[in-house]
N, C-alpha and C positions, 0 to 999 in steps of 0.2 A: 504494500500500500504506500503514496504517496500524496501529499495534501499541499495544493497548491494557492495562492491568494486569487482571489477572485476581483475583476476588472467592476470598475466603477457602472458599468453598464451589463455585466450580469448579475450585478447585485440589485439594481432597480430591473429589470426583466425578472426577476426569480421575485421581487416583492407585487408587479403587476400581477402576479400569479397565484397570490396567495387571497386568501380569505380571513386566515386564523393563524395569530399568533400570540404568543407569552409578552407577555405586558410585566415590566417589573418595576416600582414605584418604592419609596423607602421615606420616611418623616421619622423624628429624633432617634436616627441608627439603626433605624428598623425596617429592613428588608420584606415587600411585600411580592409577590409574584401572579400571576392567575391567566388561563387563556383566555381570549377577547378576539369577537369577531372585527374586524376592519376592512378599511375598502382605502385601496390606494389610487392616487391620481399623477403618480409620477414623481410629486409633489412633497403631500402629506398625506398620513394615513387619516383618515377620516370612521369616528367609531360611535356607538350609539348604547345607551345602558338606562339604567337606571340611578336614584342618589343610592349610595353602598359604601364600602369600604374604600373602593380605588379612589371614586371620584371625591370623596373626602380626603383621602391620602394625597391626592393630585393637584388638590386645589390649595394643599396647604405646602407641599414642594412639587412644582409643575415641570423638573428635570425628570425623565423618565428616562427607559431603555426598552426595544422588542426585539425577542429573537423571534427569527420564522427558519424552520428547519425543512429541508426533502433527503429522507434514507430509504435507501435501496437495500440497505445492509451493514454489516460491520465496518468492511471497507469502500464503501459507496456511499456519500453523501456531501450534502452542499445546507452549510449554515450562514444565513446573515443576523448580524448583530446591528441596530441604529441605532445611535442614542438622539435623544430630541428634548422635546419640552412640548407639555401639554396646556393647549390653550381650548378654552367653552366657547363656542358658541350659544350663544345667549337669544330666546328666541326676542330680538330686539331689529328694528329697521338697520342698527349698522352691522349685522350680519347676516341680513337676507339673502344675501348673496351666496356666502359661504354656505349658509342652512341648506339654500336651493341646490347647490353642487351638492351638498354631502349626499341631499334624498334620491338624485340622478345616479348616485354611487350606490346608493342603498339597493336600490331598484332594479340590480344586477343577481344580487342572490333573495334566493324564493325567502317568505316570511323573516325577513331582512331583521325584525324587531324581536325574534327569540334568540336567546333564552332574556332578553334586559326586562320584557314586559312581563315574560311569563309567574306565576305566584308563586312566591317559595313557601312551603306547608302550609300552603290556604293562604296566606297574610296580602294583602294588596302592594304591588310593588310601590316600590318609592316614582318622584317627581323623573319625568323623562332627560336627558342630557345629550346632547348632542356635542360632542370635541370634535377636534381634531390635535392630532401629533407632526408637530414642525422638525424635519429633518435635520440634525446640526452635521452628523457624519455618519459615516455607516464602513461595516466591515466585513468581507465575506472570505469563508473558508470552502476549497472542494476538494474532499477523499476520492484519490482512484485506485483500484484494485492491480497489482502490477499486472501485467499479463506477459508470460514469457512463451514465445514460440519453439517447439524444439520440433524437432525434424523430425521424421517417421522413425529414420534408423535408430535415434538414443534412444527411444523405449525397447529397441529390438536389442540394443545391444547389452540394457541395463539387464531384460529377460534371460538373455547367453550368460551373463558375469554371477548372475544367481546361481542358474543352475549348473555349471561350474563351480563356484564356491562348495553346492551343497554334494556333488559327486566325489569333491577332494575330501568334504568332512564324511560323507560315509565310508570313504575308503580309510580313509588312516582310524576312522573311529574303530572299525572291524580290526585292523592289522592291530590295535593297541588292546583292542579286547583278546586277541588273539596270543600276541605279545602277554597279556596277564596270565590267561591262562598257562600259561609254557611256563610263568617265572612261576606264579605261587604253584606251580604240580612239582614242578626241579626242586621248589626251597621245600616242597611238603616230604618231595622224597628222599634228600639230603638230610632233614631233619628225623624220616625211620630210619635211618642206618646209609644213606648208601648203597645200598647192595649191587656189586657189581661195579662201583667206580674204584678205579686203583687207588689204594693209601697213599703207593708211594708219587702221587703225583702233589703230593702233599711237603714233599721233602722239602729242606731249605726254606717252607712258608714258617709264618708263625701262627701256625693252625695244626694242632692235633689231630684233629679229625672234623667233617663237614658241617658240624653244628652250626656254629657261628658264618659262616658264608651262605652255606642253605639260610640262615636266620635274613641275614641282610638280602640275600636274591629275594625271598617272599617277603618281606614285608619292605625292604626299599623301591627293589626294582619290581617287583608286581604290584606293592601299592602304588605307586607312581602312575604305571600304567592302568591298572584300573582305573586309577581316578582322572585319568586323562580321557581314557573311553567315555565313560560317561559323561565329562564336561565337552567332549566334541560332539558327540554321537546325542544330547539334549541343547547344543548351541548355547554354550554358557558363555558367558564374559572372558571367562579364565581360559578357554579351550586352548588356544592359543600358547597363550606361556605355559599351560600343565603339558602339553604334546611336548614341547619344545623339551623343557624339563626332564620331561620322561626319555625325550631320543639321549640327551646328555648324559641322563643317569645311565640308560644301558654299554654307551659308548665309553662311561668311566668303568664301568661293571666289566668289561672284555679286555681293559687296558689292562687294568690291575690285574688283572683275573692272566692274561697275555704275560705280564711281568714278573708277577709271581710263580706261576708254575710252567709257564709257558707253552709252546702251542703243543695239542694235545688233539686238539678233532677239528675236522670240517666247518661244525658248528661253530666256531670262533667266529671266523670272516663271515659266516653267513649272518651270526647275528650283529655282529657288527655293521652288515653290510644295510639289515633292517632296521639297526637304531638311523643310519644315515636316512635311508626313506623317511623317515615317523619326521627328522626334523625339516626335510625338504617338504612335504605334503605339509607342516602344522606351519613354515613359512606362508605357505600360500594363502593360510586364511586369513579373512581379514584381521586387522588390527584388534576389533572390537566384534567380535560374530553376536550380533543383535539377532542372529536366528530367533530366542528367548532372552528374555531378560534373567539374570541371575547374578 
């Protein structure tokens, strides 16, 4: 949206066009407001009531102010603001004139004289009044809605970078669910005994026997990766940095694992070669995957 000033001549074309506007009048500090029918002449607003509150307010500070509004909407619309001064016509010979203008003005909208005559809870209105409002300045505002043209292809291409995004997060979401599985079964079966993995590949470590590494494989490197699956594969905030995380932990998990006991099965570089995947697929997501919020 943007809101522009409005030109001295569409602010009197937009008040030709009104009927009804907010009248605000105020006597010792005291802010009055109310809508009031009128009828413009280019000029002045020209209005018709009853004796009440305004026209006592009016008569005792004759500064005034009227807004007249047109909205379309939130960001669509056009407000003018006049300040003036109110002056009676008096039904007297030296406003015959003015009287007669105002009734030719009147005589534009149907039963011109409701609501000023009509009875409020039975009681007889008050003595009729005829004003008018003498223009001193005026000010106008107009909201427009911005409107941005984009070409057929950016929605086709925004469509492609979606589902893209969400091909890369169910693929590495699976390889990390996958990845969990293999760590917590290896750290669960390290932690029965081993059975079947050589002691002596154990030599020169500072490990007796597979407790403690089974311990860290299932709950470092499988917790990691569980909870990485889960935060890619539900689009959480974090998916992002836990993939990442999780590719690093398994890639410190092969170094050590490489340096320590050194190479021993196929399965090294293979999984090695998987944690490299997990971090190249969790680059590609976005920054922030607002898939969900979380």
């Amino acid at each position: 949206m943007h809101i522009e000033e409005m030109t001295t001549q569409e602010c009197r074309a937009m008040l030709a066009g009104t009927h009804v506007a907010r009248l605000a009048c105020a006597v010792n500090n005291q802010p009055y407001i109310v809508p009031i029918h009128l009828a413009f002449d280019g000029d002045c607003f020209y209005g018709y009531s009853t004796l009440g509150h305004k026209i006592q307010w009016m008569r005792q500070n004759p500064l005034v102010c009227l807004e007249i509004d047109a909205v379309a909407g939130n960001q669509q619309w056009e407000s003018v603001v006049v300040f003036g001064s109110y002056e009676e016509l008096a039904a007297t010979p030296d406003y015959g004139s003015l009287r007669r203008q105002a009734e030719r003005l009147f005589q534009t909208r149907p039963m011109w004289w409701e609501p000023g005559s009509v009875p409020l809870n039975g009681r007889r209105p008050g003595e009729p009044v005829v004003f008018r409002i003498q223009l001193h300045r005026m000010t106008g505002r107009r909201a427009m809605a911005d409107t941005v043209t984009r070409e057929p292809f950016v929605s086709e291409i925004s469509q492609t970078s979606r589902a893209h995004t969400g091909l890369v997060r169910y693929i590495l979401g699976a390889l990390l669910g996958f990845g969990a599985l293999n760590a917590i079964g290896g750290g669960y079966y390290g932690l029965s005994g081993a059975e079947g993995v050589p002691i002596a590949w154990l030599n020169g470590s500072p490990f007796a026997d597979y407790f403690i590494p089974s311990l860290i494989l299932l709950v470092i490197v499988g917790g990691s990766f569980l909870i990485a699956s889960i935060a890619v594969l539900a689009g959480r905030r974090i998916s992002r940095t836990a993939a990442l995380a999780a590719g690093a932990i398994l890639l410190a998990w092969i170094a050590v694992q490489v340096a320590v006991i050194g190479y021993v099965s196929w399965m090294q570089p293979a999984t090695a070669a998987a944690g490299v995947v997990v971090i190249v697929l969790a680059w590609l997501l976005p920054h922030t995957d607002a898939t969900r919020h979380g």
